[in-house]
N, C-alpha and C positions, 0 to 999 in steps of 0.2 A: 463785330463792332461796327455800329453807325456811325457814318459822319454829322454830324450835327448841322443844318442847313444854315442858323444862323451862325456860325464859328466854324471858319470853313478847314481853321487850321486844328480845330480836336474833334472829338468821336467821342461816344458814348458807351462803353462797353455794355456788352449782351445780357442778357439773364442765361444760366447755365441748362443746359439742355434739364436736369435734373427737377430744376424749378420750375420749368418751362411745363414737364409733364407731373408734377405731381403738387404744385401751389401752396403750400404750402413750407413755414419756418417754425422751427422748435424753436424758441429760448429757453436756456438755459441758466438758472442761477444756482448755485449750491456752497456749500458752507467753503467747499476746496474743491479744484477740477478734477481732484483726481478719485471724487465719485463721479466723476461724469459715464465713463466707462458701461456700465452694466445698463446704464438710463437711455444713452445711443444707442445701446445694442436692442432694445425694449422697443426703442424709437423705429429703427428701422425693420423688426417683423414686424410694425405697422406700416409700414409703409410712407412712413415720413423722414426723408434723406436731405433734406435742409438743414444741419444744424447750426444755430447761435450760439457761439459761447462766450458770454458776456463776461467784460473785464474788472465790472466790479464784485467778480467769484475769485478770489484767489489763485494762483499757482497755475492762470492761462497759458503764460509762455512755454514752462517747463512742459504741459501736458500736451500742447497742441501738436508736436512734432508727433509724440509718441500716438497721440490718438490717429494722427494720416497715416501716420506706420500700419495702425491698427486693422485702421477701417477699408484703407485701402481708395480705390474707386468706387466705391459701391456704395457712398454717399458724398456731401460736401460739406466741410466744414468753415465757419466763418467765425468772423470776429465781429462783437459788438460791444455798444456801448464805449466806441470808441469817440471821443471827445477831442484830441490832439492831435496833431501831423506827426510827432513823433511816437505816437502809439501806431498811426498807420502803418508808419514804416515800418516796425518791428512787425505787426502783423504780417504785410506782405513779403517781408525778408524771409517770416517763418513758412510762408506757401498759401496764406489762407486761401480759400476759397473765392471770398466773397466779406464786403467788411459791410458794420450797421452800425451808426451814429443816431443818438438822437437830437440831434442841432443838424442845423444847417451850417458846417463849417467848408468855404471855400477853398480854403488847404488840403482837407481831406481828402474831399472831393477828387480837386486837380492830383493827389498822389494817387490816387486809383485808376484815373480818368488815364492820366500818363503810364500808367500798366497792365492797361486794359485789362485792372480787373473789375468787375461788378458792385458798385458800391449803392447804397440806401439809408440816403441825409435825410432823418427826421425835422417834422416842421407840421405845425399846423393852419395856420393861417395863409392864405392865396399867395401870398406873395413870399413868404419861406419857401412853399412846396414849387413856387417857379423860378426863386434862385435856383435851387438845387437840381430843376428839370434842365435850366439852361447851361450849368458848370456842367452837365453831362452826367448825372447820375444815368442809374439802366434804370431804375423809380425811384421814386420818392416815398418816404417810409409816413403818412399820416400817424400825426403822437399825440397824443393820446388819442386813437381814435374811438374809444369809447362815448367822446365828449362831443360827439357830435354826429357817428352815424353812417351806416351807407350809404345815405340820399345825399352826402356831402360830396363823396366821387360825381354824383351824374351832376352836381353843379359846379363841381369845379372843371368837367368835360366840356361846360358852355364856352369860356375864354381861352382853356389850353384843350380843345381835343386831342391831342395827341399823349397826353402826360398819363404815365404809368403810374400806379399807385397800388402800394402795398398796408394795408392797416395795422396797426399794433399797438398794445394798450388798452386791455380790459374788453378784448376781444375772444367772445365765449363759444363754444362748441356750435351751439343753436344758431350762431348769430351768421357762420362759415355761409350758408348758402346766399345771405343778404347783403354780402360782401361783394361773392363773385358773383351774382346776379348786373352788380351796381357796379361792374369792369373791372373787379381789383384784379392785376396780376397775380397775386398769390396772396394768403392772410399769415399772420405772425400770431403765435399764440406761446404763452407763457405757461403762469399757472393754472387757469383752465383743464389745460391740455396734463402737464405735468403732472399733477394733484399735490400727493403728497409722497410721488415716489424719493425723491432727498430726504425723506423723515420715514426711512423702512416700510412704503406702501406697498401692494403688492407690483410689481411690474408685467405681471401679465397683465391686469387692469389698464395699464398705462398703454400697451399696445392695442388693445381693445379701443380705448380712446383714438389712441393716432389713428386705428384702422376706421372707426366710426368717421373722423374728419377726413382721412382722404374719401371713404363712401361720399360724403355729402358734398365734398366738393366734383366727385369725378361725374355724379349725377346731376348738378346742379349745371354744370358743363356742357352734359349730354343732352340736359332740355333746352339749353341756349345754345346748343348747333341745331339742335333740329326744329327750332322757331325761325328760324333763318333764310 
């Protein structure tokens, strides 16, 4: 956890070694959590161990213990679409990982921030994405960032270089390397990614996908360390 230069009395918590090396986040929606199961397991022989499990999917609470039971160490599970200080709490009471709002709420925030856990306040305009950089998010979640692009990171790098940014919101397979090109710490991807595996798709498909996007990120990586 960093100490935050301007606020000398909090800190920033980390992004998780997990994230760190493989940049990517699943969200997750489905009719009840408790198909989530077979979809993470899909998820992770691709190689994507960030999971979202967003709160506006039913039966969060109940499944989230049982999926850490499940899964173990061997990925991380968060919460999203968390909106309220009292949803934080409950998440973090529950262990989450890692939590994902899409507002920039300073409540939130400071509960994560004071837990040093990892949290990522959506926001799109300059001045949301740098509340949220200064209450100490570990990034800032751009929302929708469909709406406006990669090239939006290297300018919003002009005023805050230092600001970490994760994209999410109609953020497509193709789009992953122009992402991390353009600094994102890691990309978020939804239904892209997911397809149509909550509607009986195949799920080996669906790891083929995750495995295709970590390729493109792990390459897209390897040409920007060695331009360096």
């Amino acid at each position: 956890m960093q100490r935050l230069d301007d606020q000398g009395t909090f800190f920033r918590p980390a992004p998780s070694a997990i994230l760190d090396t493989t940049r990517v986040v699943a969200v997750l929606r489905a009719a009840h959590a408790s198909n989530y199961a077979p979809v993470i397991e899909a998820l992770q022989r691709g190689g994507v161990l960030s999971i979202e499990l967003t709160l506006s999917t039913p039966g969060v609470w109940d499944e989230l213990p049982l999926l850490q039971e499940r899964f173990g160490d061997a990925l991380e599970i968060g919460v999203g679409t968390v909106t309220a200080a009292a949803e934080a709490e409950i998440a973090l009471d529950l262990g989450a990982a890692y939590l994902v709002t899409p507002v920039t709420d300073p409540d939130v925030i400071t509960a994560c921030v004071r837990r040093d856990v990892p949290v990522y306040p959506g926001g799109l305009t300059p001045t949301e994405l740098h509340t949220g950089w200064k209450l100490g998010a570990t990034a800032v979640k751009v929302f929708p960032a469909s709406t406006v692009g990669p090239g939006y990171v290297s300018q919003l790098r002009g005023p805050f270089p230092d600001i970490q940014v994760i994209p999410s919101g109609g953020v497509n397979i193709e789009d992953v390397p122009g992402w991390i090109r353009a600094g994102a710490l890691a990309v978020s991807l939804g239904g892209p990614l997911l397809g149509d595996a909550f509607k009986g798709g195949d799920l080996h498909e669906l790891t083929s996908r995750a495995r295709l996007v970590r390729e493109l990120v792990d390459k897209t990586a390897d040409e920007l360390g060695a331009s360096q």
